[in-house]
TIVEX-698361 format. One line per 3 residues: their letters; for each residue y, x, z of N, C-alpha, C. Coordinates in pm, whole numbers, plus 50000, padded with zeros to 5 digits. Each point is the difference from the previous one (the first is absolute). Example, Ala and Ser with C-alpha at 12.3 -4.5 7.8 and 13.67 -1.06 7.14 Angstrom:
REM TIVEX-698361
as> 49431/51319/50780/50119/49911/50000/50120/50090/50000 ~ 50105/49965/49928/50119/50082/50006/50109/49923/50073;
END
This chain:
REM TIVEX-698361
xxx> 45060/75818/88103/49899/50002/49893/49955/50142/49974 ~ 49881/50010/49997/49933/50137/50003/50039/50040/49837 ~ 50022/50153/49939/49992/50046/49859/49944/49955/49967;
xxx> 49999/50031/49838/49892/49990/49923/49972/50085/50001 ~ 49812/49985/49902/49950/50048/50028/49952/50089/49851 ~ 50026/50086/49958/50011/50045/49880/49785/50045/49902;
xxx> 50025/50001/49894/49840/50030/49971/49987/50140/49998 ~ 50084/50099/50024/49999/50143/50003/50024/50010/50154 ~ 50013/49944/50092/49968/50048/50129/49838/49924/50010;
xxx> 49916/49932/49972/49839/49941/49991/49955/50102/49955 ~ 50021/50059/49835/49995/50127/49948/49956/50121/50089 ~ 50100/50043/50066/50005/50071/50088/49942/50004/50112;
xxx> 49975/49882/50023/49948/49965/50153/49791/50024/49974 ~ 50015/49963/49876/49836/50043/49932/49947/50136/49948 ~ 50114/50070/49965/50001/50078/49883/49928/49976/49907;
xxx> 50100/49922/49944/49942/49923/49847/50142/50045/49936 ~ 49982/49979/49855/50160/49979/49938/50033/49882/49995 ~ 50117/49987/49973/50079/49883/49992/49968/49900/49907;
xxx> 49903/50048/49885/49997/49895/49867/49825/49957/50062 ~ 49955/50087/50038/49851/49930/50068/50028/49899/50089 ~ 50132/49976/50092/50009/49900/50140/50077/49906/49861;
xxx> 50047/49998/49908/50086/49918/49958/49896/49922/49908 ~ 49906/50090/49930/49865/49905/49930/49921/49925/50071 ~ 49950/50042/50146/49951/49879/50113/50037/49900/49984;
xxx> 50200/49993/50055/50000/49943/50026/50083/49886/49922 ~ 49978/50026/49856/50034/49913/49885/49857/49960/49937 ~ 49915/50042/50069/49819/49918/49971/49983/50060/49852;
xxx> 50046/50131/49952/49988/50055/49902/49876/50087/50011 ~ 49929/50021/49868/49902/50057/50003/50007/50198/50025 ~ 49931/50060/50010/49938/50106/49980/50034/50127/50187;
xxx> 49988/49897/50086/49981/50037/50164/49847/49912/50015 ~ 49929/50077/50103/49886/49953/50021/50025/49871/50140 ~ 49920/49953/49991/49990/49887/50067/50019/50004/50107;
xxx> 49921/50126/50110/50034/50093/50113/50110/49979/50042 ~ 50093/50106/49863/50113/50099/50019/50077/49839/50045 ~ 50021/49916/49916/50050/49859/49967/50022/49923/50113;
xxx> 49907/50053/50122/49983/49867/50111/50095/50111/50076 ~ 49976/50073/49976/50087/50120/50120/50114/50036/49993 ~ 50058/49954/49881/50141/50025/49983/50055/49859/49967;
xxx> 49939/49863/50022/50025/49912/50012/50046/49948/50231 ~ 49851/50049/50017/49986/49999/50141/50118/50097/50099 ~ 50038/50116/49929/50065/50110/50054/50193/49937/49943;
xxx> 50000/49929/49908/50121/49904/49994/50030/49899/50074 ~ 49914/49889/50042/50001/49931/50061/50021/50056/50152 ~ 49946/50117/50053/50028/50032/50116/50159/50106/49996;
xxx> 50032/50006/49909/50134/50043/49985/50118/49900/50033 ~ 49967/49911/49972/50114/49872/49971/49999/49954/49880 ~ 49952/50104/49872/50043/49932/49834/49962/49894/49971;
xxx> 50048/49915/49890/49975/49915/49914/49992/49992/49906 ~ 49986/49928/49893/50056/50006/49848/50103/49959/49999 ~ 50029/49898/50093/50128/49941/49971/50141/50076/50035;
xxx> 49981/50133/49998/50113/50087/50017/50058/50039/49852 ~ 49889/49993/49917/50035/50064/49900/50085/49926/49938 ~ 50026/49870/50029/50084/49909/49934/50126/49963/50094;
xxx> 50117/50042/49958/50132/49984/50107/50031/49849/50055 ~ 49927/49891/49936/50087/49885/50047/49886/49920/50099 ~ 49899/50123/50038/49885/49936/50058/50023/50066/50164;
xxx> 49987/49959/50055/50020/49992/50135/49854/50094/50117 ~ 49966/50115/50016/49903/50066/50038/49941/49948/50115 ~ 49885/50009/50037/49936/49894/50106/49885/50126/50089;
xxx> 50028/50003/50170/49934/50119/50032/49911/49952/50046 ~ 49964/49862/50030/49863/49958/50067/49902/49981/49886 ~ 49884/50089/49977/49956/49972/49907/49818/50010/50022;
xxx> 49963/49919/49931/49809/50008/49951/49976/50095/49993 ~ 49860/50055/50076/50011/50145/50002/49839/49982/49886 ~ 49937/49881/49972/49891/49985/49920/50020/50031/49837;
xxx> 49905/50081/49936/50013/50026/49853/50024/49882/49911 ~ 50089/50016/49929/50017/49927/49905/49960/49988/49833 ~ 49955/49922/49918/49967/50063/49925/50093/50012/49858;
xxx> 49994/50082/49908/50090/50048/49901/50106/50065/50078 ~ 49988/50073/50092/50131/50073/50015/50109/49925/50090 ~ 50022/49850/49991/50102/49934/50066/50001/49989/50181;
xxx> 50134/50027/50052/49985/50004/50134/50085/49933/50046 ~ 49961/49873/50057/50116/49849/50032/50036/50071/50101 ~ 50112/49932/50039/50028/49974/50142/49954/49877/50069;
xxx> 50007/49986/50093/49963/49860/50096/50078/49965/50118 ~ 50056/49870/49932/50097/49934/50131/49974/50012/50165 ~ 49868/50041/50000/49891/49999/50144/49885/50053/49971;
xxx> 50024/50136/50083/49870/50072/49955/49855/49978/50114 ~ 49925/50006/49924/49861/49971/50065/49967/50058/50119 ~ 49924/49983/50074/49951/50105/50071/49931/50127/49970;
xxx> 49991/50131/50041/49973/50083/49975/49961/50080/50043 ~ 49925/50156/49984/49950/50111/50048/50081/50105/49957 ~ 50051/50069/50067/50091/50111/49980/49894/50147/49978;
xxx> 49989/50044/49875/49913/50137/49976/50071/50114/50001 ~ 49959/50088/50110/50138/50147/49984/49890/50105/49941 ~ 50030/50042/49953/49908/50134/49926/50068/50116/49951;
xxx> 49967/50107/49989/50101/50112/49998/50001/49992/49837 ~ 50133/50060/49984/50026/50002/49857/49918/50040/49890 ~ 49980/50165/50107/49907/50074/49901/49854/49918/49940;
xxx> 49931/49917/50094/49917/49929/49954/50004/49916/49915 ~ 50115/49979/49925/50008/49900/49891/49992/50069/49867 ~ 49998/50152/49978/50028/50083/49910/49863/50059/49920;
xxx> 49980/49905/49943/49838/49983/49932/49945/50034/50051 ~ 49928/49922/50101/49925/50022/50139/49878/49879/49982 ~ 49922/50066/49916/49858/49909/50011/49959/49955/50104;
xxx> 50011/50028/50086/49912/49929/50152/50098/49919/50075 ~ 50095/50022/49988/50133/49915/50084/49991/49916/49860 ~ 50080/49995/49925/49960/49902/49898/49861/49890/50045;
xxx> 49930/50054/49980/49909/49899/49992/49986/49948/50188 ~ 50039/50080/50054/50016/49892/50157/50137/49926/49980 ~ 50099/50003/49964/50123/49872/49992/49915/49926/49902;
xxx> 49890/50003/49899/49970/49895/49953/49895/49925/50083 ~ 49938/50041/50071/49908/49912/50156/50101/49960/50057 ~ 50133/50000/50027/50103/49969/50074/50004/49919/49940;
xxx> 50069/49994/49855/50060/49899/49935/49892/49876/49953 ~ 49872/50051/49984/49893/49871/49963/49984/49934/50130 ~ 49946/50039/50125/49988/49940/50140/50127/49934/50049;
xxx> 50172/50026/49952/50107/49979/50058/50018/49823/49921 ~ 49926/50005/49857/50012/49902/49904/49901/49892/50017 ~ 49900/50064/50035/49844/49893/50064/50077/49888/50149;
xxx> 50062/50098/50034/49986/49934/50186/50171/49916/49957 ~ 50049/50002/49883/50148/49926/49995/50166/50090/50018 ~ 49939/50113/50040/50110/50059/50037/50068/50079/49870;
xxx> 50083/50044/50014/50161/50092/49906/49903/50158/50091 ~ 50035/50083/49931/50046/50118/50051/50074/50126/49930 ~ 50054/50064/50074/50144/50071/49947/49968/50128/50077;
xxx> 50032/50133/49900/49956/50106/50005/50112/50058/49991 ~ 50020/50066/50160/50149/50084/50017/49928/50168/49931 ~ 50036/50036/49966/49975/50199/49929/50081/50085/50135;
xxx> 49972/50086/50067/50059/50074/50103/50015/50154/49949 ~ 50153/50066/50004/49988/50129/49930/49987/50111/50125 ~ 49910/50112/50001/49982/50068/50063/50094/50018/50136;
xxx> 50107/50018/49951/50121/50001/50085/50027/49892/50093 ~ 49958/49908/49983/50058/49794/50051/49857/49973/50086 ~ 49938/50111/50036/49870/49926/50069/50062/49932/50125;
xxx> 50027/50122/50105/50052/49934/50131/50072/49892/50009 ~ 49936/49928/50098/50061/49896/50023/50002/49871/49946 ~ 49936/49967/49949/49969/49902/49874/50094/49873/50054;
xxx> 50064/49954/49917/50073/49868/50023/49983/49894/49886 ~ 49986/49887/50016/49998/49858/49889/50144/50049/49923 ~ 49968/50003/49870/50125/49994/49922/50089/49894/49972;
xxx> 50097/50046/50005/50159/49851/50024/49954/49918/49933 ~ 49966/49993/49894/49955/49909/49895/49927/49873/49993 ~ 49915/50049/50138/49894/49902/50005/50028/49919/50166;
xxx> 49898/49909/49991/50055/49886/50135/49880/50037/50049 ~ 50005/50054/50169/49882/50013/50033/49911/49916/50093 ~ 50018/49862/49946/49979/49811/50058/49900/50025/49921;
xxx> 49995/50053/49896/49904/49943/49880/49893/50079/49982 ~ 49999/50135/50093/49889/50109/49984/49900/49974/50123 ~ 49883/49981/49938/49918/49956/50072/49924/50115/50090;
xxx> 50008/50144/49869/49945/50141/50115/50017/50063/49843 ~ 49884/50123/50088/50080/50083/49948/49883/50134/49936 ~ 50016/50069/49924/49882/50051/49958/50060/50175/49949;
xxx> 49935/50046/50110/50108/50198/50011/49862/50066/49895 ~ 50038/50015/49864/49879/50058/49903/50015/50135/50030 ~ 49880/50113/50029/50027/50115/50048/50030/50103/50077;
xxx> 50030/50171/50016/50053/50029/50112/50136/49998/50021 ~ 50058/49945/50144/50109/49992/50004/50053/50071/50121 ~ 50120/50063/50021/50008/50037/50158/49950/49928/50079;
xxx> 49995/50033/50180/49977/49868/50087/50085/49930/50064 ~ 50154/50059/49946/50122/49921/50017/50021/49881/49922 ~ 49930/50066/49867/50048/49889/49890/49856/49887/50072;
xxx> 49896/49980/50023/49881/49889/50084/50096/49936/50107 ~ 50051/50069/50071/50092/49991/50141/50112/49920/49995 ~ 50056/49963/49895/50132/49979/49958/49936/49787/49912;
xxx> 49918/50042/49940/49969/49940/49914/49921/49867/50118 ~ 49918/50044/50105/49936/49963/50097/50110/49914/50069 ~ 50108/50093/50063/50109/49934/50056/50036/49885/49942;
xxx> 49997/49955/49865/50041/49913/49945/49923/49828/50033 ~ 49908/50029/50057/49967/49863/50020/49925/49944/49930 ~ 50040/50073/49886/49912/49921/49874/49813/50041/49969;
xxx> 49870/49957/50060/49942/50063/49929/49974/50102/49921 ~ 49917/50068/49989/49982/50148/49964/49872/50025/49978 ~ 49934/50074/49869/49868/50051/49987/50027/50148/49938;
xxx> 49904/50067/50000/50039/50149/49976/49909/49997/49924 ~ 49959/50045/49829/49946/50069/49902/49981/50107/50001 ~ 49860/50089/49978/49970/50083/49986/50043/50129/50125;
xxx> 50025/49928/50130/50099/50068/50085/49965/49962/50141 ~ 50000/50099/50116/49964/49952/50109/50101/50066/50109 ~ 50062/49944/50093/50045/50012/50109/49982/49989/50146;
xxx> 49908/50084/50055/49885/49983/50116/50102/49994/50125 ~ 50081/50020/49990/50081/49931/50110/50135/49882/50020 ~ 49971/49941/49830/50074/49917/50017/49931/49855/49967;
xxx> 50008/49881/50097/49934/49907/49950/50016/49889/49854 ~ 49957/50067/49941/50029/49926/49814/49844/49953/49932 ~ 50003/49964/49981/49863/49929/49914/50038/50090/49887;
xxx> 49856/50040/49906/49973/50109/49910/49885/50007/49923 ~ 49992/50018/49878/49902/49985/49906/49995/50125/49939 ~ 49888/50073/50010/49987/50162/49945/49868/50005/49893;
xxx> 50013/50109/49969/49862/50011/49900/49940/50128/50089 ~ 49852/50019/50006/49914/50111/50074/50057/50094/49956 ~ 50073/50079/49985/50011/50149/49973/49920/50074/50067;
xxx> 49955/49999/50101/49897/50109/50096/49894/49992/49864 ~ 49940/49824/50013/49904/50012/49991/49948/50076/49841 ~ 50132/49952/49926/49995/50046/49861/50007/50184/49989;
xxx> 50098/50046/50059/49974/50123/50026/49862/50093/49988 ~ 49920/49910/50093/49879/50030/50054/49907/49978/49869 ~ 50006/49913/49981/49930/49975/49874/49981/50063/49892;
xxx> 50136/50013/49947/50028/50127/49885/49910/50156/50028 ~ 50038/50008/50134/49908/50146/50059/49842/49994/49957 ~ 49935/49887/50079/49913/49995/49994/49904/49998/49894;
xxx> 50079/49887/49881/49961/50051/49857/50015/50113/49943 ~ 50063/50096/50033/49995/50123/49952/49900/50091/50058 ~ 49974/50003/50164/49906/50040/50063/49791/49940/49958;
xxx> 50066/49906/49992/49847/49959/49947/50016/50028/49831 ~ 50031/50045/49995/50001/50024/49788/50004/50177/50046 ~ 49986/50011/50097/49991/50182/50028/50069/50149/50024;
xxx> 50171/49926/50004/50045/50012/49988/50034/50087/50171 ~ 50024/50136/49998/49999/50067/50168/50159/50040/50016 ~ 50071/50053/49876/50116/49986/50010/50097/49913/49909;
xxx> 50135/49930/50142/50020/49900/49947/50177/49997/50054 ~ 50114/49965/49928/50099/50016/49976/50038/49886/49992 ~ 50091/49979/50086/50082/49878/50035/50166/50010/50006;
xxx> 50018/49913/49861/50132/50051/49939/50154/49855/50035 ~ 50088/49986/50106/50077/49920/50011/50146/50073/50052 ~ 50043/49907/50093/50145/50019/50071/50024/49941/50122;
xxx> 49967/50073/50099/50018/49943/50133/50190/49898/49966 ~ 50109/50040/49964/50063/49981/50038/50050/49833/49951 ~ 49926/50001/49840/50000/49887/49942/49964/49853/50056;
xxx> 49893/50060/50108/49961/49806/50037/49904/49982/50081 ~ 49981/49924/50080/49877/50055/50100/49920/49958/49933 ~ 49960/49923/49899/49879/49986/49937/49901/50150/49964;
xxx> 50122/50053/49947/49969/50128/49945/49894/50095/50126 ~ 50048/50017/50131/49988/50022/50116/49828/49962/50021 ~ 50017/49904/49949/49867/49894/50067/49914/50061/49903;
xxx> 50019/49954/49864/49872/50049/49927/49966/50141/50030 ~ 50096/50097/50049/49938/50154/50062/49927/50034/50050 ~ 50043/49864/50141/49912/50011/50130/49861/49953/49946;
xxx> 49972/49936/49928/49889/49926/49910/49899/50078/49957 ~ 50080/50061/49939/49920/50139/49920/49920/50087/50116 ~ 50119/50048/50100/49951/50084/50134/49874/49910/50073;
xxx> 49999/49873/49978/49886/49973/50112/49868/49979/49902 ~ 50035/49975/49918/49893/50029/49846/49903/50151/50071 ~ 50053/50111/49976/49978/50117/50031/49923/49999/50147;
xxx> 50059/49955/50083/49950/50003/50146/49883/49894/50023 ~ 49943/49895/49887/49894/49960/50062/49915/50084/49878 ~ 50014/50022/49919/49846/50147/49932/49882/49985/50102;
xxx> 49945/50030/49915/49860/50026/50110/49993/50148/50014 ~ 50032/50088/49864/49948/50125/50021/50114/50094/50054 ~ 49978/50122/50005/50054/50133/50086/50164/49944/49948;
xxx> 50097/50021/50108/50127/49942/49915/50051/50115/49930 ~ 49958/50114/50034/50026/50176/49964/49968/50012/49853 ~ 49943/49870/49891/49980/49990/49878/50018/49934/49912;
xxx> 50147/49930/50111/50093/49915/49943/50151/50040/49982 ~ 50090/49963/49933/50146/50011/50013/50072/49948/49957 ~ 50111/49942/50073/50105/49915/49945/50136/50055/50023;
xxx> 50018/49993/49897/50209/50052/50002/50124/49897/49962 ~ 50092/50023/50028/50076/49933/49938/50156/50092/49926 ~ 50019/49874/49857/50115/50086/49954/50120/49871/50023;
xxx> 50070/50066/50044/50100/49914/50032/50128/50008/49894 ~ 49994/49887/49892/50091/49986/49928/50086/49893/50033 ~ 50122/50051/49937/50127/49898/49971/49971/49869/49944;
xxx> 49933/49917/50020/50031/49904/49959/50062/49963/49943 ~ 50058/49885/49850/50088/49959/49956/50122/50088/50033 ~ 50000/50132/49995/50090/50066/50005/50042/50119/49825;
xxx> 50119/50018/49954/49999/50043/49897/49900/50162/49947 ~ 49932/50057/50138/49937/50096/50043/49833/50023/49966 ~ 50001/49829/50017/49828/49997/50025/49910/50029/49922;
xxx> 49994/50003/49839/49934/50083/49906/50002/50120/50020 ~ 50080/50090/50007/50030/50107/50018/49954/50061/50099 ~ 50026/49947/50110/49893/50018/50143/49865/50012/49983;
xxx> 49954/49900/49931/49863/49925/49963/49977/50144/49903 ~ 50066/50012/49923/49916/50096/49857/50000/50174/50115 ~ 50105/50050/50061/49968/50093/50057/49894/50033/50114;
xxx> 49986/49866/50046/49893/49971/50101/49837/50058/49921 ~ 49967/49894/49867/49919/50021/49922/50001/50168/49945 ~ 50112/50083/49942/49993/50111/49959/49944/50106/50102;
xxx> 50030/49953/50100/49956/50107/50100/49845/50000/50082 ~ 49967/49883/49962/49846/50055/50021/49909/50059/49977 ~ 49910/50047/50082/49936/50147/49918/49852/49928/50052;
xxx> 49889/50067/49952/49846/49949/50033/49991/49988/50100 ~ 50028/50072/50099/49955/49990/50151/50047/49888/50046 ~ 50158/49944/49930/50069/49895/50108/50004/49872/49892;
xxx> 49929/50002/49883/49951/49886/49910/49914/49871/50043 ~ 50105/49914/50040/49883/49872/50043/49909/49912/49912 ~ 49928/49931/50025/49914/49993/49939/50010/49799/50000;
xxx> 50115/49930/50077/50033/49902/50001/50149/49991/50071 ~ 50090/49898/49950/50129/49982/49993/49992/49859/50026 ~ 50118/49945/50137/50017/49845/50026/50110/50026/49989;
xxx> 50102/49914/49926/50108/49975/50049/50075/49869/50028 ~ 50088/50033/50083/50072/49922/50040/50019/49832/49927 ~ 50047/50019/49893/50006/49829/49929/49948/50053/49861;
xxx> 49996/49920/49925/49964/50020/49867/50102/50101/49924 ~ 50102/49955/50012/50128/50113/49937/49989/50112/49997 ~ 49962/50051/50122/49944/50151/50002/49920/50068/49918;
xxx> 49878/49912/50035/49895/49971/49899/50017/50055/49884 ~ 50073/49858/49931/49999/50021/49897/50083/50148/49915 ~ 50100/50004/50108/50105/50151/49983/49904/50112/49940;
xxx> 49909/50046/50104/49941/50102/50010/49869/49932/49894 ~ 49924/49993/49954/49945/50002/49911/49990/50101/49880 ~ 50147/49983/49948/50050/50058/49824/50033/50124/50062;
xxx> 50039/50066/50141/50023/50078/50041/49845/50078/50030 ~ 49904/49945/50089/49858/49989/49961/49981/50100/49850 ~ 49978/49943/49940/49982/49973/49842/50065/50134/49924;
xxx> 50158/50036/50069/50066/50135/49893/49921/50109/50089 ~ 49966/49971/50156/49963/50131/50005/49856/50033/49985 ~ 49964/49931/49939/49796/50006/49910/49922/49931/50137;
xxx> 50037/49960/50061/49916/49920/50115/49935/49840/49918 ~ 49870/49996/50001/49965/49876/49963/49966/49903/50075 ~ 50075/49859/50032/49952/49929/50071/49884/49910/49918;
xxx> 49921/49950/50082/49960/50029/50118/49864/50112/50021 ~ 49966/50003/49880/49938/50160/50021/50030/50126/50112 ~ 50093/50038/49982/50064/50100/50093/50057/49932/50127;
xxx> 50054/49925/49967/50084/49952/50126/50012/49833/50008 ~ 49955/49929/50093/50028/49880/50017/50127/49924/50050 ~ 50038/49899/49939/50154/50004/50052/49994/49808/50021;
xxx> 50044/49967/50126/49983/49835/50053/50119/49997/50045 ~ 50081/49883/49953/50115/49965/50042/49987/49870/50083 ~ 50123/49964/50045/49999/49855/50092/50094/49920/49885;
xxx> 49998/49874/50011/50069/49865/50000/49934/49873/49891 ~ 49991/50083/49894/49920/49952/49858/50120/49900/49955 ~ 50077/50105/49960/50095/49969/49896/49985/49904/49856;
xxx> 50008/49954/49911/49954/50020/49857/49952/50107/49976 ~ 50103/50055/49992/49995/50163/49883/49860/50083/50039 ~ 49988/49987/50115/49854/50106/50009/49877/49953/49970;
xxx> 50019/49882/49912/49892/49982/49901/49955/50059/49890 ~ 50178/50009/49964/49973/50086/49840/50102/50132/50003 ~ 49950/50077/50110/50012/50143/50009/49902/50061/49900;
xxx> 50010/50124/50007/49889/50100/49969/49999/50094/50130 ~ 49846/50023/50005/49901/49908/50013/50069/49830/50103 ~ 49943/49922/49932/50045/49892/50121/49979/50007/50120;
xxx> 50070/49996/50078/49982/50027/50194/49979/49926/50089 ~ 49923/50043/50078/49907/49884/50071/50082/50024/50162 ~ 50010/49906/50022/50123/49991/50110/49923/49850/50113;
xxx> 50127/49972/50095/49945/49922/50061/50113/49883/50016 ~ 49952/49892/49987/50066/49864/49964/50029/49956/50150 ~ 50139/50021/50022/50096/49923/50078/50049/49888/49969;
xxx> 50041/49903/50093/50050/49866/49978/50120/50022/49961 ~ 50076/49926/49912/50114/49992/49956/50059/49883/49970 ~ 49995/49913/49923/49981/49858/50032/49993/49920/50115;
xxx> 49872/50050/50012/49931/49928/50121/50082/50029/50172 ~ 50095/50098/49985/50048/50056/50073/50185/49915/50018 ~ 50004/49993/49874/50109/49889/49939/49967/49870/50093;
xxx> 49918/49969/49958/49934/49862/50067/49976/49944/50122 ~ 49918/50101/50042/49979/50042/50161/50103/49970/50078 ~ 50108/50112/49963/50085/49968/50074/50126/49858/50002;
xxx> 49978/49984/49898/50091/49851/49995/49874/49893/50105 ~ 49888/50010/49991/49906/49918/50082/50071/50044/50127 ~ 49956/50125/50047/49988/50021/50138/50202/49943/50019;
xxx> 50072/49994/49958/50127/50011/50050/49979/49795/49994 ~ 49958/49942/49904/49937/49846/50033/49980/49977/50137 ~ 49905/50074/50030/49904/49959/50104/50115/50027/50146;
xxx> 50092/50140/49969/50039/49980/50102/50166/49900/50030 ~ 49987/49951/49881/50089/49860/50033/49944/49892/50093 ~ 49886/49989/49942/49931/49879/50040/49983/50017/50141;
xxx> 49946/50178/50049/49986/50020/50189/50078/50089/50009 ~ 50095/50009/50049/50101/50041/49980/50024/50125/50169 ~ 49908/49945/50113/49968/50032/50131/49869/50062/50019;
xxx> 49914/50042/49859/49878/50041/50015/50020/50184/49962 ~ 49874/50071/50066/49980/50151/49989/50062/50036/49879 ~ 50016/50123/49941/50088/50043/49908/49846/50044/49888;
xxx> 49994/49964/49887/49907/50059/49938/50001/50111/49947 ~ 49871/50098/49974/49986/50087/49889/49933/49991/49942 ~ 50050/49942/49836/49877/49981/49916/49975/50124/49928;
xxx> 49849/50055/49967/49974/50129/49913/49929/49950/49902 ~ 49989/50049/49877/49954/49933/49882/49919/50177/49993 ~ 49867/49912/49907/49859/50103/49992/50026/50082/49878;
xxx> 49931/50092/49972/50040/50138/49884/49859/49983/49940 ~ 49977/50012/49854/49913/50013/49962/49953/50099/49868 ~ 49924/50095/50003/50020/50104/49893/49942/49932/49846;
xxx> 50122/50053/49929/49951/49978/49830/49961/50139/49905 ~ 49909/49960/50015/49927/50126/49905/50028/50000/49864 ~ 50075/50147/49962/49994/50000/49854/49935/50140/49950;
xxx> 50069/50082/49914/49962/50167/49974/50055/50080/50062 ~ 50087/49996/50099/50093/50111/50004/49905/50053/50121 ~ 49910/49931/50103/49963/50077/50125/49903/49853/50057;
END
């Protein structure tokens, strides 16, 4: 019989505290609804129950990996069939855009009849990916890798037999079916609105090391630049390469900003996802730079929040959801042909105009 499974190792496994995983998952109020499915979902792929909390109740590891509502999480004598979701940890850590793709997962997983169960992967546990003891893998129908992952951890996961679709993620030499969003094309886009708004110098702010998305929207920007019509000698693009989600990256970001002088002052700013974005703004703002007067600033993903920024920021709308969805389709389809070409689905980018650029 496997441990138990305690609410301060879920805690931990989220970085949440212990009385936030314990209000989930007593259907108590004042956790958001979000936070609620994820530390419900991130239990269930632990092994927990409720019924631990009570000694004369007997703990049950095959379990519903589908939301429940008020908080309660049965067990089941025979668990359903299912989709196994691996996603890296860090993406569960108030992560607007992953958020809202496990909820295209979870609405498309609920439409078509199916359970699905969302393993969390900690930085360290990528390689090698294995089905956790817990679960029977008769009952997993495939399999859904959210994100970047090594190509051991695709390799490993592949080996398994089980169906496989890759999110937001591509592996050009391994045969996996895959559902992406344009990053080139969005890249490109962002540029171009800045270039046609007049913009000759232009600053492109991410992290190669963070994600190839990141990568892509660069290259985006660069081919933005290379179709111009005019002299390219009256154009320029740079990049600042920040830390990402690293404890650094303001700091990076504000010295980056302090050190510009007129000559090397751009006159438009893309970055990487909205986060950035939104980072640099108030940073914008202390050092007397006015957007978008002075400086235009376009982010990618279209978060919420960059609605009600100051100025609000006009960014470009990636699938997220729809990306959720997608891929539970395409991993459908390849049940059904199971001997057919490997797909790549790309989902279209479309710019939302607000004040910021």
């Amino acid at each position: 019989m496997s441990p138990k499974v305690s609410m301060q190792q879920i805690a931990d496994r989220l970085g949440m505290s212990k009385y936030t995983v314990s209000q989930a998952l007593s259907g108590k109020s004042g956790v958001s609804e979000e936070n609620r499915l994820r530390i419900q979902e991130t239990a269930k792929a632990m092994g927990y129950t409720l019924q631990q909390k009570h000694a004369q109740r007997t703990p049950t590891h095959h379990l519903s990996a589908s939301h429940v509502p008020n908080g309660d999480i049965h067990a089941q004598a025979e668990i359903s069939p299912y989709i196994l979701v691996w996603i890296q940890s860090t993406y569960l850590e108030d992560n607007p855009f992953w958020g809202k793709v496990l909820t295209g997962i979870a609405a498309a997983s609920k439409e078509l009849g199916f359970e699905h169960l969302i393993v969390p992967i900690a930085p360290h546990h990528q390689l090698g990916l294995q089905m956790p003891s817990y679960l029977d893998p008769s009952h997993c129908i495939g399999q859904l890798l959210a994100g970047t992952f090594p190509t051991q951890s695709v390799i490993s996961l592949k080996q398994s037999g089980i169906p496989l679709v890759l999110i937001d993620h591509h592996e050009p030499l391994i045969e996996v079916d895959c559902v992406l969003n344009n990053n080139l094309d969005a890249g490109k886009m962002a540029c171009q609105r800045l270039l046609s708004a007049g913009a000759k110098r232009v600053i492109f702010i991410g992290d190669d090391q963070f994600a190839v998305s990141f990568k892509e929207r660069w290259w985006g920007c660069r081919m933005a630049l290379e179709d111009i019509a005019g002299p390219a000698d009256h154009y320029h693009l740079k990049k600042w390469q920040i830390a990402y989600s690293s404890p650094h990256m303001l700091h990076q970001m504000e010295r980056k900003v302090a050190a510009m002088t007129p000559e090397t002052m751009p006159d438009g700013i893309v970055c990487a996802n909205d986060h950035l974005a939104l980072a640099l703004l108030p940073i914008l703002k202390r050092h007397g730079l006015d957007v978008p007067s002075q400086v235009k600033v376009i982010g990618l993903d279209n978060i919420e929040a960059t609605a009600y920024a100051t100025p609000a920021l006009s960014t470009i709308e990636l699938g997220k959801e729809s990306l959720g969805i997608r891929a539970v389709e395409t991993l459908l389809y390849r049940l059904q042909h199971p001997g057919r070409q490997v797909e790549k689905v790309v989902l279209s980018a479309r710019f939302i105009a607000r004040d910021s650029g």
